[in-house]
ZAMARGU-4260 file (C-alpha; in steps of 0.2 Angstrom, whole numbers, plus 5000, padded with zeros to 4 digits):
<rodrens>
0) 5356/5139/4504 | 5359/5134/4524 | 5367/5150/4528 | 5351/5161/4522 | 5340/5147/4529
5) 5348/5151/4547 | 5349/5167/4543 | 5331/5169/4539 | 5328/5160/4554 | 5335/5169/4566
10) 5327/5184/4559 | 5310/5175/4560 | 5312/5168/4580 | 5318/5187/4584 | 5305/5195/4577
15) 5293/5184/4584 | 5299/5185/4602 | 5299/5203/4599 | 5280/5205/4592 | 5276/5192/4608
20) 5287/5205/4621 | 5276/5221/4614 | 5261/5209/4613 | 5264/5206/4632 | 5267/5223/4635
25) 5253/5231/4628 | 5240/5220/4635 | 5245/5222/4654 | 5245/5241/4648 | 5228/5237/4642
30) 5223/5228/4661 | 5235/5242/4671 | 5226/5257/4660 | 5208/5250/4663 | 5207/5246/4680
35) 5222/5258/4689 | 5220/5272/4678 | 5201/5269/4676 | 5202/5272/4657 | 5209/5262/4644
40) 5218/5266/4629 | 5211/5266/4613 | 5225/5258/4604 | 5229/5244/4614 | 5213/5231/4606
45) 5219/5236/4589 | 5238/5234/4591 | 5235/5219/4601 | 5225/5211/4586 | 5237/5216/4571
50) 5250/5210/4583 | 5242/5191/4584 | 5238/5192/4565 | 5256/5196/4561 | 5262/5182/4576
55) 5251/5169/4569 | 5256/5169/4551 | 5274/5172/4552 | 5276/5159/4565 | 5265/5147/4553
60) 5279/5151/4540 | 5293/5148/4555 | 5285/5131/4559 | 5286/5127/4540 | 5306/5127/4541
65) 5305/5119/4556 | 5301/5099/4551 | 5303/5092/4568 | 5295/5104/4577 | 5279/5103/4566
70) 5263/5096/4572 | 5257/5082/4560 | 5250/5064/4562 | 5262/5054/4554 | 5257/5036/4559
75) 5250/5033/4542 | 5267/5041/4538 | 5276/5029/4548 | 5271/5013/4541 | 5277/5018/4522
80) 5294/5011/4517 | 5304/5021/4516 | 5304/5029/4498 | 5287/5031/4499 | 5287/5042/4514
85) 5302/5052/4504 | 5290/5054/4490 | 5274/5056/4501 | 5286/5069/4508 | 5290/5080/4492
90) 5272/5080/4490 | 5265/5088/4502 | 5281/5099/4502 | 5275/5105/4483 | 5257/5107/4491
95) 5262/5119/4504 | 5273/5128/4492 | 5256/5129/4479 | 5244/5134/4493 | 5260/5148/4498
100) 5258/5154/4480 | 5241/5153/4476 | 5234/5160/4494 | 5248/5170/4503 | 5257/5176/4488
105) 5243/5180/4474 | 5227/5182/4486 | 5236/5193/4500 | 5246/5200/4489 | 5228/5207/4479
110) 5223/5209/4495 | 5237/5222/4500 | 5236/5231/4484 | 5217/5232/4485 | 5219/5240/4504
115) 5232/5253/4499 | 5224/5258/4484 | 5208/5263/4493 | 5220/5271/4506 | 5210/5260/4521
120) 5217/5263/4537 | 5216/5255/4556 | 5203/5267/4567 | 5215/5268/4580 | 5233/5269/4574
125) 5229/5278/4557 | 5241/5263/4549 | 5236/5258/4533 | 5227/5241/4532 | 5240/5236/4519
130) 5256/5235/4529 | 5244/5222/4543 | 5243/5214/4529 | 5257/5213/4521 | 5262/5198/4533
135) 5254/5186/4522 | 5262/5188/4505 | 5279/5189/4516 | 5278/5172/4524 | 5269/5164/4507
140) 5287/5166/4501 | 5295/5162/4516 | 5286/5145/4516 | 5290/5142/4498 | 5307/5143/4502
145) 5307/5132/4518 | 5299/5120/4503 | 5312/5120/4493 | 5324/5120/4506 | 5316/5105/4514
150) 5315/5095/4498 | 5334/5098/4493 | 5337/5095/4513 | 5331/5077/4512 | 5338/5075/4492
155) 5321/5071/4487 | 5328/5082/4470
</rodrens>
């Protein structure tokens, strides 16, 4: 399980830093085209956009498997013994796998189905809606497994 963990990880921080470097790119095109070339592109705003939906939820799922690097108020955390906090812990590990399964998993995935079933496709780059959003069942499974992985991590099992 730690070998796919850091390989699923690395796959997760490159493809970030890749989807931030085309992000980058395309909105100094965007600037560039505007006000050197006097006429922008009219598929920068809408790669720009899937771009931060796809940035946003897949680093959500990254932070997930990152349990130091998470932002979280853990003073009232802090004051539980010890085996409280570990059991405190699992529980809202089992949350955030639930909410994974219920929202990201379930709800996106209806959601994808829905949008490639009715063929809807982006104005700009004729993709269709369904791959955008195909993001959000990904990283519900990703999250469950940083879950499972972070409760066998800290041998709440």
């Amino acid at each position: 399980m730690e070998k796919i963990y850091n390989i699923l990880n690395s796959c997760i921080e490159y493809l970030l830093v890749t989807i931030f470097g085309l992000l980058v790119v395309d909105v100094v095109w965007q600037v560039v085209s505007r006000y050197v070339v006097g006429q922008s592109s009219s598929f920068t705003e809408e790669f720009a956009r899937f771009s931060l939906i796809w940035l946003t939820v897949l680093g959500a799922a990254y932070i997930n498997g990152q349990k130091e690097g998470h932002l979280s108020m853990d003073f009232l955390l802090s004051k539980l013994s010890e085996e409280k906090r570990k059991n405190r812990q699992k529980v809202i590990q089992v949350f955030m796998a639930l909410f994974a399964l219920i929202i990201m998993i379930i709800g996106g995935g209806n959601l994808v189905y829905t949008t490639l079933r009715l063929g809807q496709t982006s104005s700009a780059l004729h993709v269709p809606l369904g791959y955008v959003y195909a993001i959000v069942p990904i990283c519900g499974f990703i999250i469950i497994f940083f879950s499972i992985y972070n409760i066998k991590k800290q041998n709440f099992l």
